[in-house]
KOLGU-4560 file (N, C-alpha, C; in nm, 3 decimals, padded with zeros to 5 digits):
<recs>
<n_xx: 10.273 n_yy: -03.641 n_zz: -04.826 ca_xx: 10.129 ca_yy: -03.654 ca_zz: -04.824 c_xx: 10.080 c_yy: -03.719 c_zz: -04.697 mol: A seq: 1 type: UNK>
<n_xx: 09.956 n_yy: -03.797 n_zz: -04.715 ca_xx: 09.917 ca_yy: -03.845 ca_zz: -04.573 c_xx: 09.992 c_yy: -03.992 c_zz: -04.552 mol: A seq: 2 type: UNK>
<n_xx: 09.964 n_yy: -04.013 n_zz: -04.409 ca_xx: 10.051 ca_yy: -04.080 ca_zz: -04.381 c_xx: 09.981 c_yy: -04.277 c_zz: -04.361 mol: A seq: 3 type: UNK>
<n_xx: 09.987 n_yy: -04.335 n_zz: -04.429 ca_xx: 09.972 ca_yy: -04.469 ca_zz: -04.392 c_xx: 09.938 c_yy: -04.522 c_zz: -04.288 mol: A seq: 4 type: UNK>
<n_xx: 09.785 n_yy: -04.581 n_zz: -04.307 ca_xx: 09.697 ca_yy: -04.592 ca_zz: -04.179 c_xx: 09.764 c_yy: -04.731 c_zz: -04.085 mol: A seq: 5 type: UNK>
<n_xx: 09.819 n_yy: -04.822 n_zz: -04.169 ca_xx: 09.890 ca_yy: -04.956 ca_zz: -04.079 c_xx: 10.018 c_yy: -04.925 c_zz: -03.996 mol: A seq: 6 type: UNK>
<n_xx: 10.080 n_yy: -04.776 n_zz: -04.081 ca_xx: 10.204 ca_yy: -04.728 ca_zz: -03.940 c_xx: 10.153 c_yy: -04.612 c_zz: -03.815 mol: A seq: 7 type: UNK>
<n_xx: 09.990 n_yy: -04.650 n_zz: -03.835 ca_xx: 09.965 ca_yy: -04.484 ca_zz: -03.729 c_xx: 09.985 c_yy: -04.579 c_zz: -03.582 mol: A seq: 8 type: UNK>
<n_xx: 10.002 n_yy: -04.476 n_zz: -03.499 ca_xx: 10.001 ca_yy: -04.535 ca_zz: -03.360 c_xx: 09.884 c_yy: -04.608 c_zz: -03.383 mol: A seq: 9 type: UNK>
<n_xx: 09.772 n_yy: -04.561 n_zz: -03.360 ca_xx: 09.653 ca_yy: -04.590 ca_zz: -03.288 c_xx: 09.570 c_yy: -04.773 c_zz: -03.323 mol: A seq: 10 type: UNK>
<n_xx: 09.656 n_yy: -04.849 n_zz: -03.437 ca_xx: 09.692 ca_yy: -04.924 ca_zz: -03.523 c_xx: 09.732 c_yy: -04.987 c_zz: -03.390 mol: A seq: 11 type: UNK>
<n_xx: 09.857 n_yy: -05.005 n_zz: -03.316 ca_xx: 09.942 ca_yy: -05.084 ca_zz: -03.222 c_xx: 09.842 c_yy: -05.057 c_zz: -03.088 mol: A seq: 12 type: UNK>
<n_xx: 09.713 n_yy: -04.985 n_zz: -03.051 ca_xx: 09.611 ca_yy: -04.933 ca_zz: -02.951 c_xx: 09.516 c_yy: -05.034 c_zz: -02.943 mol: A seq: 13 type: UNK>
<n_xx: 09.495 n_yy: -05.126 n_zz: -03.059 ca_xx: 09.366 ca_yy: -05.157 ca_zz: -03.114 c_xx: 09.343 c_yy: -05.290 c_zz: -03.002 mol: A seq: 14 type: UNK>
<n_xx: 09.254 n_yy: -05.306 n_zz: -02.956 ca_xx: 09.245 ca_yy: -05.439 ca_zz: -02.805 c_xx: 09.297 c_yy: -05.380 c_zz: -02.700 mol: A seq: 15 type: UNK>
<n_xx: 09.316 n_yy: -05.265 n_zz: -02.694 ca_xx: 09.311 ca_yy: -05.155 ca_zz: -02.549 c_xx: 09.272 c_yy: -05.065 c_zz: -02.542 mol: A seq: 16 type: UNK>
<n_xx: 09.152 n_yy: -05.089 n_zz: -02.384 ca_xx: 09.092 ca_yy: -05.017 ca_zz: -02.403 c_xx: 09.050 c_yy: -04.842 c_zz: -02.373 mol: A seq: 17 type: UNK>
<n_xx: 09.188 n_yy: -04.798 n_zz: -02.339 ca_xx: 09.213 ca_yy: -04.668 ca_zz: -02.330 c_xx: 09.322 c_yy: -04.559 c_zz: -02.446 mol: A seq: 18 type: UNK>
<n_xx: 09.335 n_yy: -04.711 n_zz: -02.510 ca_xx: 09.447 ca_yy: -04.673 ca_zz: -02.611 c_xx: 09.549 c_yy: -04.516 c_zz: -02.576 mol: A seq: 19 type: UNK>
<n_xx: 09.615 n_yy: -04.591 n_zz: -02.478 ca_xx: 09.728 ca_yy: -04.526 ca_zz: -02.423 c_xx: 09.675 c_yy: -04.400 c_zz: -02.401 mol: A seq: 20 type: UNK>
<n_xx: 09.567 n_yy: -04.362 n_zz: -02.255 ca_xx: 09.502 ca_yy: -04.207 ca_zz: -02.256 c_xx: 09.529 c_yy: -04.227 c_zz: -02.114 mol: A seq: 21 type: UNK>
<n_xx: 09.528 n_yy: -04.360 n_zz: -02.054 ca_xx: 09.476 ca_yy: -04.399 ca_zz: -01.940 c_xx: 09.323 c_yy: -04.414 c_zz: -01.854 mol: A seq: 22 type: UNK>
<n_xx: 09.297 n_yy: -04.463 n_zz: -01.760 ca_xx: 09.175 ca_yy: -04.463 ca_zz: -01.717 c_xx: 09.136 c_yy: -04.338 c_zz: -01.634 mol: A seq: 23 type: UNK>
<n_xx: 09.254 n_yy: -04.331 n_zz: -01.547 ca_xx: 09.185 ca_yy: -04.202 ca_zz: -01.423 c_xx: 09.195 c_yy: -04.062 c_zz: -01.456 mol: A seq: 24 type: UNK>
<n_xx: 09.308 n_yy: -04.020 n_zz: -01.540 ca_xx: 09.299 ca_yy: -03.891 ca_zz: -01.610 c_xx: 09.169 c_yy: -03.848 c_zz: -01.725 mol: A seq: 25 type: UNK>
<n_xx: 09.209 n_yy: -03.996 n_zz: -01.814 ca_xx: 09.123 ca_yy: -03.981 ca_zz: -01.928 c_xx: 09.170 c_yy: -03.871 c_zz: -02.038 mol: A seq: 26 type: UNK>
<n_xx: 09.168 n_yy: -03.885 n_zz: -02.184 ca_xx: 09.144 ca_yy: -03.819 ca_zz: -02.282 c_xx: 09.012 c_yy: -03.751 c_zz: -02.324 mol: A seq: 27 type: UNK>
<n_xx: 09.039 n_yy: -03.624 n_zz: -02.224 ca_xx: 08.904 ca_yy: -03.515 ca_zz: -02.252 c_xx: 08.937 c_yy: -03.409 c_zz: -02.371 mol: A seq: 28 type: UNK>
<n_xx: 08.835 n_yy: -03.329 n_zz: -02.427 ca_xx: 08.873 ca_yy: -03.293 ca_zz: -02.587 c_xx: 08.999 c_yy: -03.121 c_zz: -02.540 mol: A seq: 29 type: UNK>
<n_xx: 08.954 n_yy: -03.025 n_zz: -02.491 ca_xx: 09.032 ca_yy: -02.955 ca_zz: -02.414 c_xx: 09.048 c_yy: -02.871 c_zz: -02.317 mol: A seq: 30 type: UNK>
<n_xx: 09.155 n_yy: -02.955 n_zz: -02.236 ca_xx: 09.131 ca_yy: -02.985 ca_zz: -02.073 c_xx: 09.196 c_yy: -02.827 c_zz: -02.047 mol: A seq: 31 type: UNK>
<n_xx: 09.291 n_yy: -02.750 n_zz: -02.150 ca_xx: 09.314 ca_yy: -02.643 ca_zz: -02.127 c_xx: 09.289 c_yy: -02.514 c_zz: -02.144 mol: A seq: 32 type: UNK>
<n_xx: 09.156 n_yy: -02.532 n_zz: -02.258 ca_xx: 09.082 ca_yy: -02.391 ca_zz: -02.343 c_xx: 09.138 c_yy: -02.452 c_zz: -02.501 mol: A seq: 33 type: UNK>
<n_xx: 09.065 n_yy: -02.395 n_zz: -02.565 ca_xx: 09.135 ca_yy: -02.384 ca_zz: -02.678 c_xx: 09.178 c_yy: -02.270 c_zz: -02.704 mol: A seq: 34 type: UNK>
<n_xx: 09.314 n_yy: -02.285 n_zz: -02.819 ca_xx: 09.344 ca_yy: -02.190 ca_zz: -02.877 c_xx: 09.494 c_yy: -02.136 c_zz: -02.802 mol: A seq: 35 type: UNK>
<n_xx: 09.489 n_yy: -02.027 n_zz: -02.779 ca_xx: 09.567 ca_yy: -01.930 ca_zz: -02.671 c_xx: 09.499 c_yy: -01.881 c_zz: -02.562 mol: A seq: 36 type: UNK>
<n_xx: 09.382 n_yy: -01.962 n_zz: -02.472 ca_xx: 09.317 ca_yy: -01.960 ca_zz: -02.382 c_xx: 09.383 c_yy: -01.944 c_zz: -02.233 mol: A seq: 37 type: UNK>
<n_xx: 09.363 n_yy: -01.872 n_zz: -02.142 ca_xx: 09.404 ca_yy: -01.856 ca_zz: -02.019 c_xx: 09.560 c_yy: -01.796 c_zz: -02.013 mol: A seq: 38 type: UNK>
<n_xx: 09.637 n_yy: -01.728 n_zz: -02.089 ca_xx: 09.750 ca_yy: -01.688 ca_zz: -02.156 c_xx: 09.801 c_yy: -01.596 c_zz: -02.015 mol: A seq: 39 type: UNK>
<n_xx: 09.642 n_yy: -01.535 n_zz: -01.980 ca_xx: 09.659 ca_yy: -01.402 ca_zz: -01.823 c_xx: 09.653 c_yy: -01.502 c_zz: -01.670 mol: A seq: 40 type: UNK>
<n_xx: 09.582 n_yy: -01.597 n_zz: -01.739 ca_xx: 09.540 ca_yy: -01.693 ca_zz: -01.560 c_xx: 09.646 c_yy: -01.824 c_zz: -01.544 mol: A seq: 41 type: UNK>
<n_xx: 09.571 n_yy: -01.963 n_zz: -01.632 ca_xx: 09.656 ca_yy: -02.092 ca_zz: -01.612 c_xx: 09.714 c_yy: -02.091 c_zz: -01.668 mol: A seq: 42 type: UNK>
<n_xx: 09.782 n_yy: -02.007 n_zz: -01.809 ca_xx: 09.886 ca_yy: -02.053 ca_zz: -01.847 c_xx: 10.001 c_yy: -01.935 c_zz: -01.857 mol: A seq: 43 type: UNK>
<n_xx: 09.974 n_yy: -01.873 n_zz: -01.774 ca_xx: 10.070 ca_yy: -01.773 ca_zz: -01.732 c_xx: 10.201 c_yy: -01.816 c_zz: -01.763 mol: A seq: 44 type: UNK>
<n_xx: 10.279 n_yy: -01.865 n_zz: -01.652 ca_xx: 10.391 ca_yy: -01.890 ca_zz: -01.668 c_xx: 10.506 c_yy: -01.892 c_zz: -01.798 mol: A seq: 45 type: UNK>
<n_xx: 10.380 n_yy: -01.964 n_zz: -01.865 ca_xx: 10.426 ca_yy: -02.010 ca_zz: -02.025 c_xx: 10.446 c_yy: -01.915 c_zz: -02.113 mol: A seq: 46 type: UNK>
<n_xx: 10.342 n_yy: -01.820 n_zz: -02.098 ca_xx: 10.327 ca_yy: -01.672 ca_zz: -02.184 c_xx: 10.469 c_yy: -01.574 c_zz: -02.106 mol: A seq: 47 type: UNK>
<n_xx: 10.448 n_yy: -01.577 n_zz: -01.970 ca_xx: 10.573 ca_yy: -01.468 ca_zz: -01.931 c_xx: 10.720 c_yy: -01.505 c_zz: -01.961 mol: A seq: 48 type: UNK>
<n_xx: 10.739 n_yy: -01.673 n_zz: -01.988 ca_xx: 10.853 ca_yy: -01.732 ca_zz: -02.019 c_xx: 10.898 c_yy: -01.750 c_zz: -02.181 mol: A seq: 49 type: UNK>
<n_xx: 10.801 n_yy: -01.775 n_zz: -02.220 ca_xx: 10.872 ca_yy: -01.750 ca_zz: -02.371 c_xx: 10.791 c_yy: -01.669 c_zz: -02.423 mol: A seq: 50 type: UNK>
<n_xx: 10.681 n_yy: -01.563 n_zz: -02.421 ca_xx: 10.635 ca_yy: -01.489 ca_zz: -02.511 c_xx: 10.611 c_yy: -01.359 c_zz: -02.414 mol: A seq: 51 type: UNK>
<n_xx: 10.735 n_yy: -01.270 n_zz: -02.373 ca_xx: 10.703 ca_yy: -01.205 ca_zz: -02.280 c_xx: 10.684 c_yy: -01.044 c_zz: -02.388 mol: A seq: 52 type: UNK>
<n_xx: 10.600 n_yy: -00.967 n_zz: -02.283 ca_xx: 10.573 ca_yy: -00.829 ca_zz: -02.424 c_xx: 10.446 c_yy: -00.876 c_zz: -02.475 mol: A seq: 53 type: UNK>
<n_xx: 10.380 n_yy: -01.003 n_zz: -02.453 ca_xx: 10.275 ca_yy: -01.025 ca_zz: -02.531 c_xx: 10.131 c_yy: -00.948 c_zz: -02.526 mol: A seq: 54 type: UNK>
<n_xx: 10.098 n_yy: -00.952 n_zz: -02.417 ca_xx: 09.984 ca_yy: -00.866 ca_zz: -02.375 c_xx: 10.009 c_yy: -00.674 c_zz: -02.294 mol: A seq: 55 type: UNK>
<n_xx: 09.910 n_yy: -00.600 n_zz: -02.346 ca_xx: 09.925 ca_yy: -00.458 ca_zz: -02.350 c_xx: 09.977 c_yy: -00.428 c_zz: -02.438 mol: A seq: 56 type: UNK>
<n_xx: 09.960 n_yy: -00.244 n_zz: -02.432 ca_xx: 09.982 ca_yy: -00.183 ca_zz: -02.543 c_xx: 10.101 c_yy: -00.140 c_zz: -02.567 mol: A seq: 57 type: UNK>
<n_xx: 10.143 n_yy: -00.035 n_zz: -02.663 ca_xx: 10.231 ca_yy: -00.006 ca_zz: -02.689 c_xx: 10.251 c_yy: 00.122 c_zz: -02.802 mol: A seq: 58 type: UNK>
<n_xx: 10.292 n_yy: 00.252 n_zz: -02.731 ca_xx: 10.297 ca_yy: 00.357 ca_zz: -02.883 c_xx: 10.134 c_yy: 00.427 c_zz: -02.832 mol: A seq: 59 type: UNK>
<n_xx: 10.157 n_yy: 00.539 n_zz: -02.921 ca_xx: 10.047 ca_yy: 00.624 ca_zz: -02.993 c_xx: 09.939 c_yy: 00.588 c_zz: -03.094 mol: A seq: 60 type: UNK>
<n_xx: 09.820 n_yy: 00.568 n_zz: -03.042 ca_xx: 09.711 ca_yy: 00.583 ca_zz: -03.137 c_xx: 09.684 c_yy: 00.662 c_zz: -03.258 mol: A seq: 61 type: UNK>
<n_xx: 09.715 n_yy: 00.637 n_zz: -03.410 ca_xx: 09.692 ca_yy: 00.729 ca_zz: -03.508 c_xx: 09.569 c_yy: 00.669 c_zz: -03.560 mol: A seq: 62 type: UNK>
<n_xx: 09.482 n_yy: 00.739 n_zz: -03.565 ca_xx: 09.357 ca_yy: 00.732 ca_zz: -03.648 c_xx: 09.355 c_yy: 00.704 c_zz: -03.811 mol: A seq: 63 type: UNK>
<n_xx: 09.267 n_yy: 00.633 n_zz: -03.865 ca_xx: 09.301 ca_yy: 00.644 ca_zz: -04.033 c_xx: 09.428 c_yy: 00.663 c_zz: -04.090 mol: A seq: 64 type: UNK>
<n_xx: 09.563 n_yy: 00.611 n_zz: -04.041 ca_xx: 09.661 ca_yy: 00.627 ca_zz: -04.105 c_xx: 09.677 c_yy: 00.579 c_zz: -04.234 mol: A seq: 65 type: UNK>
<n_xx: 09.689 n_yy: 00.649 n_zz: -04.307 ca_xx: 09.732 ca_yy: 00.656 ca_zz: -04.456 c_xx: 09.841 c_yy: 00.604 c_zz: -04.463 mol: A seq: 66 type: UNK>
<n_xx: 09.892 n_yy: 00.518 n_zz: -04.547 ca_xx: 10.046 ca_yy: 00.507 ca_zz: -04.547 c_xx: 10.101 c_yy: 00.568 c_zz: -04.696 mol: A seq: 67 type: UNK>
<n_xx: 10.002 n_yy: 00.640 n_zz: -04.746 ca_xx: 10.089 ca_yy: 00.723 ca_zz: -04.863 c_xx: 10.180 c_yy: 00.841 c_zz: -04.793 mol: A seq: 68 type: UNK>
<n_xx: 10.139 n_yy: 00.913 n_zz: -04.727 ca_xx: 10.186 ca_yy: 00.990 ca_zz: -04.648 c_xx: 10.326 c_yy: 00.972 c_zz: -04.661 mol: A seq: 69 type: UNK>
<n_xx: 10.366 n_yy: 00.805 n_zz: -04.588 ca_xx: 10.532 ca_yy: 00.815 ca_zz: -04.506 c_xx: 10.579 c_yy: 00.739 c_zz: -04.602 mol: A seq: 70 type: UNK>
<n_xx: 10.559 n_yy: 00.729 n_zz: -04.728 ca_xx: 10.655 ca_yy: 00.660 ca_zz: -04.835 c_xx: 10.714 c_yy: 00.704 c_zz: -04.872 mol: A seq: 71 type: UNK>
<n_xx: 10.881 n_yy: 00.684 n_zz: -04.790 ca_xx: 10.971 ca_yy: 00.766 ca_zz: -04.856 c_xx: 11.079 c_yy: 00.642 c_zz: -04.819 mol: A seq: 72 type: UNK>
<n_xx: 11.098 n_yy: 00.557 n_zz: -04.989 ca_xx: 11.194 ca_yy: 00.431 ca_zz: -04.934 c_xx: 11.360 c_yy: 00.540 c_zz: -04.945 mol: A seq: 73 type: UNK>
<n_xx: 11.404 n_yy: 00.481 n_zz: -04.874 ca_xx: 11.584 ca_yy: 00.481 ca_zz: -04.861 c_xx: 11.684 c_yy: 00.418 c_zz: -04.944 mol: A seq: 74 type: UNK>
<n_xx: 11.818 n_yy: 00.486 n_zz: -04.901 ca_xx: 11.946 ca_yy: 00.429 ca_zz: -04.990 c_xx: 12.000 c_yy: 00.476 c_zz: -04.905 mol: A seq: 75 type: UNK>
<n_xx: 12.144 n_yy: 00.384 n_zz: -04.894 ca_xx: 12.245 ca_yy: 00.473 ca_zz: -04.805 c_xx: 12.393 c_yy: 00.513 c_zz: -04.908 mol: A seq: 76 type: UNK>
<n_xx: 12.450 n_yy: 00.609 n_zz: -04.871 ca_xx: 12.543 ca_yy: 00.671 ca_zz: -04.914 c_xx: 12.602 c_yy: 00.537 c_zz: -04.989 mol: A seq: 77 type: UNK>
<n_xx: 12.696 n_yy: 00.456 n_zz: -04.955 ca_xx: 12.765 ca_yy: 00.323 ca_zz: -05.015 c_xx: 12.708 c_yy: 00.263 c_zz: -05.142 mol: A seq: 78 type: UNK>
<n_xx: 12.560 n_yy: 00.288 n_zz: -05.109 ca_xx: 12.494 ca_yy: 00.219 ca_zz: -05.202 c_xx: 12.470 c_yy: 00.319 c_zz: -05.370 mol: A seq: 79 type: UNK>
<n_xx: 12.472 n_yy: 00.384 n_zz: -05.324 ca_xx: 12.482 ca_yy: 00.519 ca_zz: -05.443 c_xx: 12.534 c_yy: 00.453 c_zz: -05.553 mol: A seq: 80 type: UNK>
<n_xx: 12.657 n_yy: 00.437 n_zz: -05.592 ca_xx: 12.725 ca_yy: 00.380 ca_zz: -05.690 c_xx: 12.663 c_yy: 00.280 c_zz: -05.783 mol: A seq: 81 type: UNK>
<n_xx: 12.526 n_yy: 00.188 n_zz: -05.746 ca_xx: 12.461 ca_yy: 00.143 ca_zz: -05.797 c_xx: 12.387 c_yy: 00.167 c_zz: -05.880 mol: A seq: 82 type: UNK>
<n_xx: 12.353 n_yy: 00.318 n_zz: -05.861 ca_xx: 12.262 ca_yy: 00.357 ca_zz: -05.953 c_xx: 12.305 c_yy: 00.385 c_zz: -06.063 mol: A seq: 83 type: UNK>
<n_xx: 12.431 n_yy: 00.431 n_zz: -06.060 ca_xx: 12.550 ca_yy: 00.476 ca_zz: -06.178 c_xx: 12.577 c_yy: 00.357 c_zz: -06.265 mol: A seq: 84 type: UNK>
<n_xx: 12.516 n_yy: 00.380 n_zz: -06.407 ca_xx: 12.542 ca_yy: 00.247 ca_zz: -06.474 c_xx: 12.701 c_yy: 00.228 c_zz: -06.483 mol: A seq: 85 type: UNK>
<n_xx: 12.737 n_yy: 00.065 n_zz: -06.565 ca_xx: 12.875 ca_yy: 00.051 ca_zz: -06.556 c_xx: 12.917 c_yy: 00.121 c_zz: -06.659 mol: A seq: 86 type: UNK>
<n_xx: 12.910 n_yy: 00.154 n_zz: -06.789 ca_xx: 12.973 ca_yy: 00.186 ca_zz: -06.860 c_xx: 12.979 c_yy: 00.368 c_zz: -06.818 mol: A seq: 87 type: UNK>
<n_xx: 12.950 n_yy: 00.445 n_zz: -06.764 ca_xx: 12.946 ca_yy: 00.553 ca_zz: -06.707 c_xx: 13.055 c_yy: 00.561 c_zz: -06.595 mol: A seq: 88 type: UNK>
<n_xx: 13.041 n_yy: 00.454 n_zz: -06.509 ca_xx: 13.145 ca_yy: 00.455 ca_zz: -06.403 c_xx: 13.273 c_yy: 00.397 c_zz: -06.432 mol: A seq: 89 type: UNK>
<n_xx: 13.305 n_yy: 00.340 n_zz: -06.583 ca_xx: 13.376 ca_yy: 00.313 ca_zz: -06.637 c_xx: 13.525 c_yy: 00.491 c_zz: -06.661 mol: A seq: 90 type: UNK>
<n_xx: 13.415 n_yy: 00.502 n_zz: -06.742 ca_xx: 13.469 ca_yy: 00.647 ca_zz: -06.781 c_xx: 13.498 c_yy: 00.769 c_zz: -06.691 mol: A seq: 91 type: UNK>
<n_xx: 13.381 n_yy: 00.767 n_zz: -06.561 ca_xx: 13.458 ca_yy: 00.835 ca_zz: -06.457 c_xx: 13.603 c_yy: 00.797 c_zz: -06.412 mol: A seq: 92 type: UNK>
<n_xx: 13.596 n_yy: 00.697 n_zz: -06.378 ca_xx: 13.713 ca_yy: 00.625 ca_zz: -06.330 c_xx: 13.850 c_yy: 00.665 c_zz: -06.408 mol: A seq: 93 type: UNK>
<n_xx: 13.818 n_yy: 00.678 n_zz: -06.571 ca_xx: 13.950 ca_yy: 00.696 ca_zz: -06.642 c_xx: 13.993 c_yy: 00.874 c_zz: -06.647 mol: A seq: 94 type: UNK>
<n_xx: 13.873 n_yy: 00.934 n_zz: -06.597 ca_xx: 13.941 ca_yy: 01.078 ca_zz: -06.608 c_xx: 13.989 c_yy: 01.094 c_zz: -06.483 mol: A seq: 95 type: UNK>
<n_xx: 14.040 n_yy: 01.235 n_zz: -06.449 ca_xx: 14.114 ca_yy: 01.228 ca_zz: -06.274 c_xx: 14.115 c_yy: 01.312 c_zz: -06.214 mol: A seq: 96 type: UNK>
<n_xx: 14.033 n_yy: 01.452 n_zz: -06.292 ca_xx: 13.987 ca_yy: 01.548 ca_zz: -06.231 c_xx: 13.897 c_yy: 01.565 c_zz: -06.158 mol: A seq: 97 type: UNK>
<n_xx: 13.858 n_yy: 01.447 n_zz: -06.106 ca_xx: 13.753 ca_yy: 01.444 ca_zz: -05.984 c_xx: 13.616 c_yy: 01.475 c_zz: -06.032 mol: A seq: 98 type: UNK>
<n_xx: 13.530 n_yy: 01.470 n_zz: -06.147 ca_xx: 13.414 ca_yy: 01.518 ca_zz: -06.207 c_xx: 13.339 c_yy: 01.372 c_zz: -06.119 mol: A seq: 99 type: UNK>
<n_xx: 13.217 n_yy: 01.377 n_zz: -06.082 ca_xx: 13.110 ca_yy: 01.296 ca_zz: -05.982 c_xx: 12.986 c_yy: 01.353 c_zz: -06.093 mol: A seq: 100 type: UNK>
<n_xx: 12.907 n_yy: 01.183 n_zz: -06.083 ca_xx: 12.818 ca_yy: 01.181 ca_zz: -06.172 c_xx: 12.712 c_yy: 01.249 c_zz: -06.121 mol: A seq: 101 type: UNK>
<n_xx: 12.634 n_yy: 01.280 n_zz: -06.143 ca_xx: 12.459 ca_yy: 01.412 ca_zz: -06.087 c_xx: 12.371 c_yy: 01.298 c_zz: -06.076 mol: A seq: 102 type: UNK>
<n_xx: 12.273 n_yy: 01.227 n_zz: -06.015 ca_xx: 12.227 ca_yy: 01.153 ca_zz: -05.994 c_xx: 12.062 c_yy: 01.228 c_zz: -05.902 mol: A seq: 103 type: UNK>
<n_xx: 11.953 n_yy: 01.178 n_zz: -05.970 ca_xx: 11.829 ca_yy: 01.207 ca_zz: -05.939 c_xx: 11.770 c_yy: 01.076 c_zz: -05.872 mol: A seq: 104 type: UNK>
<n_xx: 11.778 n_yy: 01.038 n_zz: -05.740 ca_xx: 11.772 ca_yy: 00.961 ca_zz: -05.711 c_xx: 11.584 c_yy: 00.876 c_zz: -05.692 mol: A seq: 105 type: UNK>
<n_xx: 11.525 n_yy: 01.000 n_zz: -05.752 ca_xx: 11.352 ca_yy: 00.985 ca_zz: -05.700 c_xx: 11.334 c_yy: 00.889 c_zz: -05.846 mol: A seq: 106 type: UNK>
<n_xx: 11.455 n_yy: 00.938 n_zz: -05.953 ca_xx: 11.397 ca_yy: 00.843 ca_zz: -06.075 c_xx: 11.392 c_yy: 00.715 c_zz: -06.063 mol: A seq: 107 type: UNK>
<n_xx: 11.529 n_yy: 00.654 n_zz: -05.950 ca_xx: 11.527 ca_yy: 00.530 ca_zz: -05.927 c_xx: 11.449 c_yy: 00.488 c_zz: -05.832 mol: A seq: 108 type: UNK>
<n_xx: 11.374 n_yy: 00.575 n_zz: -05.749 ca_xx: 11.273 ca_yy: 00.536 ca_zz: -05.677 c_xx: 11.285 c_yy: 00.540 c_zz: -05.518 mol: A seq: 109 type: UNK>
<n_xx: 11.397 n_yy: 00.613 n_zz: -05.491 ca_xx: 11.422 ca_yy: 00.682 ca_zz: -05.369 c_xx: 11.420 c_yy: 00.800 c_zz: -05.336 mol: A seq: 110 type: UNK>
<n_xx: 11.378 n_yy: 00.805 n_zz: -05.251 ca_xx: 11.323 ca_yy: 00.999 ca_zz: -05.181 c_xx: 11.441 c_yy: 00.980 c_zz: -05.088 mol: A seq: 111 type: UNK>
<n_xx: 11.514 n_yy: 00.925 n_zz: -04.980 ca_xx: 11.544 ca_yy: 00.962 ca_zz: -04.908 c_xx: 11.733 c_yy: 00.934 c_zz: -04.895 mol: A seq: 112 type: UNK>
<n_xx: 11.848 n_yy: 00.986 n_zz: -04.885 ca_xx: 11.914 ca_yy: 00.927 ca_zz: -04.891 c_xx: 12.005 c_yy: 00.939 c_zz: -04.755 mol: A seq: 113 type: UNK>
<n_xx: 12.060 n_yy: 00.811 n_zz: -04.673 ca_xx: 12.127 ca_yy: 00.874 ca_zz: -04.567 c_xx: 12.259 c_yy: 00.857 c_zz: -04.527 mol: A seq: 114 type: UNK>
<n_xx: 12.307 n_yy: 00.913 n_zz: -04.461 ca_xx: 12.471 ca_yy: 00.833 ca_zz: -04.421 c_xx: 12.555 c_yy: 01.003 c_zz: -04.497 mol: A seq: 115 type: UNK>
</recs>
């Protein structure tokens, strides 16, 4: 929760009178923009060094994209076997003529399967 006003710094400040800002700089409210201000001008450096890729575009413009359209979740081959309950994969297992279970995979809620 919040924090206890007798351990804040500004507590150990109190009878000075810049409370640790100094005199000739001074504590002005912000000396750099607010926000993510100057990201292209003064604070360049900072943006190209750890947030590089940040500004411009990227890709093709699609208008009104729908996302019903591209819903088609995945499974990969490995994962198959999951859908096969256990007591089913039980019984495959004990015959040995190679019979593979038929599996409709849109029932479990995948359209797409890959691998």
């Amino acid at each position: 929760g919040k924090m206890t006003t007798r351990l804040k710094k500004n507590r150990h400040s109190r009878g000075h009178v810049t409370a640790g800002h100094g005199r000739v700089g001074k504590h002005r409210k912000h000396p750099g923009g607010r926000g993510n201000a100057g990201g292209q001008h003064h604070h360049r450096i900072n943006m190209d060094k750890y947030h590089p890729g940040y500004f411009g575009k990227v890709g093709m413009r699609y208008f009104h994209k729908t996302r019903n359209q591209y819903y088609c979740p995945i499974i990969n081959l490995d994962k198959l076997w999951t859908l096969v309950p256990e007591k089913i994969r039980k019984e495959l297992a004990e015959k040995k003529d190679g019979t593979a279970p038929v599996l409709d995979v849109t029932r479990a809620g995948y359209f797409k399967v890959l691998g």
